[in-house]
LUMFIDREN-585226 format. One record per atom (N, C-alpha, C, O): residue in three letters; x, y, z. Coordinates in pm, whole numbers, padded with zeros to 5 digits, always signed. Layout:
! LUMFIDREN-585226
ALAXYZ;...
END
This chain:
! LUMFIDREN-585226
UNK+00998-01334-01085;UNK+00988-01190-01062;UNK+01086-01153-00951;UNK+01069-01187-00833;UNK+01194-01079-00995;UNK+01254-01023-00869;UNK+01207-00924-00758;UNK+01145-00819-00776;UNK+01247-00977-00640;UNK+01202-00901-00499;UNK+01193-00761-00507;UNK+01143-00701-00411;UNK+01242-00682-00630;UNK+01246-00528-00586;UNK+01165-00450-00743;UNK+01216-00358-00807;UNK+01037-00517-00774;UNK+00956-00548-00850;UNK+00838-00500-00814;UNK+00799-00584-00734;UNK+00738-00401-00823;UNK+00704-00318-00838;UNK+00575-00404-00839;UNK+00567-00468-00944;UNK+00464-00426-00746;UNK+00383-00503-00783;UNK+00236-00400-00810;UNK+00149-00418-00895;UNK+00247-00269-00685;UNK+00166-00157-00671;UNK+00232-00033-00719;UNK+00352-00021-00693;UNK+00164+00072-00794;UNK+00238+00174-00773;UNK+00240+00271-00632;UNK+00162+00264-00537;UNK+00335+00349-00648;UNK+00372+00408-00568;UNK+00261+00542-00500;UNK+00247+00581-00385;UNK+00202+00580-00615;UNK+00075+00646-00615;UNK-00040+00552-00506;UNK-00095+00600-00407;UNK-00051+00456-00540;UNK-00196+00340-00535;UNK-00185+00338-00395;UNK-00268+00357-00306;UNK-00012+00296-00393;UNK-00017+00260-00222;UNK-00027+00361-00131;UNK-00108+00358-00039;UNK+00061+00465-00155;UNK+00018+00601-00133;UNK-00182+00644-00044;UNK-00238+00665+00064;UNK-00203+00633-00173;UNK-00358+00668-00164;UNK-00399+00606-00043;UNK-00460+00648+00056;UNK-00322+00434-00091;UNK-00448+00348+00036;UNK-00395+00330+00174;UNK-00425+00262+00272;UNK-00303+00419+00145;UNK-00228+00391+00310;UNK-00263+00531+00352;UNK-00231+00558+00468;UNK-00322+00624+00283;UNK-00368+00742+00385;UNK-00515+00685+00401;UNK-00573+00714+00507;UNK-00571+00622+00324;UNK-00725+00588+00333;UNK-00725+00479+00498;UNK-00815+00469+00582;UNK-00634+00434+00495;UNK-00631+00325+00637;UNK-00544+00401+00729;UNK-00527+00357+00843;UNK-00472+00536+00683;UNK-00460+00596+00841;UNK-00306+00580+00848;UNK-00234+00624+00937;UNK-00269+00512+00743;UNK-00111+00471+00764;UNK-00006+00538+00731;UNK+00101+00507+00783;UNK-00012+00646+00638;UNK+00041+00723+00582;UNK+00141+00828+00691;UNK+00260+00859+00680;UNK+00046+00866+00793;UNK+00131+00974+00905;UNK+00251+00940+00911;UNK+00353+01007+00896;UNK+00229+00780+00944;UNK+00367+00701+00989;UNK+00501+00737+00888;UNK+00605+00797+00913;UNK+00446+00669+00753;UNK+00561+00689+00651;UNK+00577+00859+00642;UNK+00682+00898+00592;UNK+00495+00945+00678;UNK+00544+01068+00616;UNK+00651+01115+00795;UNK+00739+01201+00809;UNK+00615+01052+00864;UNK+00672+01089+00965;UNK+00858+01009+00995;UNK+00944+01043+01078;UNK+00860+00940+00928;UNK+00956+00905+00889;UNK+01044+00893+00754;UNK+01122+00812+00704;UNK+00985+01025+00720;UNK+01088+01039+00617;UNK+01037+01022+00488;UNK+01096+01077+00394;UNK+00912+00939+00462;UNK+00897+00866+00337;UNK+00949+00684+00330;UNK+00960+00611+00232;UNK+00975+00656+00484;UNK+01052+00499+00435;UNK+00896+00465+00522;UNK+00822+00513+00608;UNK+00914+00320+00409;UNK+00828+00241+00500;UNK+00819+00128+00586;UNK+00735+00049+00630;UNK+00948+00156+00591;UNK+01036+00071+00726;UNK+00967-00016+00861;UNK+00959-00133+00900;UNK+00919+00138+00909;UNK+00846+00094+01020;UNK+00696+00069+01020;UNK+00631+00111+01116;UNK+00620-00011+00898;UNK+00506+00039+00905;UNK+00441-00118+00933;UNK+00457-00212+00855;UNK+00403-00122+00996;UNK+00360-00280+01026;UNK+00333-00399+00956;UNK+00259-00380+00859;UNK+00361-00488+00969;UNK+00352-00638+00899;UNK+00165-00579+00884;UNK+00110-00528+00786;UNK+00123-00602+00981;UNK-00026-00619+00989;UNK-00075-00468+00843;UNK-00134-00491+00737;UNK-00036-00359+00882;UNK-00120-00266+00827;UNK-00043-00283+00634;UNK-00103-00261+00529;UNK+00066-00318+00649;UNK+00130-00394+00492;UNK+00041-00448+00381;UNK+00002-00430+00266;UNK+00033-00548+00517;UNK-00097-00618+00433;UNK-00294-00587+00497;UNK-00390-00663+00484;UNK-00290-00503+00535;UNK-00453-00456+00504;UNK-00391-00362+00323;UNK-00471-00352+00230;UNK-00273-00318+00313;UNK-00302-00239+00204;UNK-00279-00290+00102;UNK-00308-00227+00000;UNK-00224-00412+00092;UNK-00226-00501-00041;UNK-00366-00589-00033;UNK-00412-00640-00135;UNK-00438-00607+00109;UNK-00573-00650+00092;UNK-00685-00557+00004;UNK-00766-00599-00080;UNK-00667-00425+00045;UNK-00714-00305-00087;UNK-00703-00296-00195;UNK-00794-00284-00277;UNK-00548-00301-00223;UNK-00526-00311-00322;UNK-00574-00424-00436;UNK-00589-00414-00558;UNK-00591-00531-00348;UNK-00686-00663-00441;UNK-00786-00639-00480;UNK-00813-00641-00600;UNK-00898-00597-00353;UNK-01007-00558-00388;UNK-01051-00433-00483;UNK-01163-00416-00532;UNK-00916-00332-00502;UNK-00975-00269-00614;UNK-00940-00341-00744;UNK-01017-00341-00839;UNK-00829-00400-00746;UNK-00808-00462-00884;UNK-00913-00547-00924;UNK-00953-00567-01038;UNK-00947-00587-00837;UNK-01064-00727-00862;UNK-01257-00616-00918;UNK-01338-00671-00994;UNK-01278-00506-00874;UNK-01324-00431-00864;UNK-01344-00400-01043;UNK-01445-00422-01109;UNK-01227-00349-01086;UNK-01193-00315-01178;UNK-01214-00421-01275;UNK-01295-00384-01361;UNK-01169-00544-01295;UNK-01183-00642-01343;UNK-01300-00651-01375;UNK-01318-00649-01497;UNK-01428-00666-01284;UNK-01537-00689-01254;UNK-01621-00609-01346;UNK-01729-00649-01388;UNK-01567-00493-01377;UNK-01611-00356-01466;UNK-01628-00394-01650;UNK-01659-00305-01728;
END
């Protein structure tokens, strides 16, 4: 799978990065998510598991 491969959509992450507060950041810069922390990166791909897994579960 190449590195610029789409693992979340853009929507999903969206959502869960305003749900954890993270969102200000990216909208405050533009829309990049440059500066948005290693740490808070991954709380939102940790979400993102747990809903997929969620879903699965269904």
């Amino acid at each position: 799978m190449s590195r610029n491969s789409k693992l979340i959509s853009d929507n999903l992450r969206e959502e869960i990065a305003k749900e954890l507060g993270v969102y200000e950041q990216v909208k405050k810069d533009g829309g990049s998510w440059g500066n948005v922390s290693a740490k808070d990166c991954g709380n939102i791909v940790t979400k993102a598991i747990e809903i997929a897994n969620r879903s699965v579960e269904k």
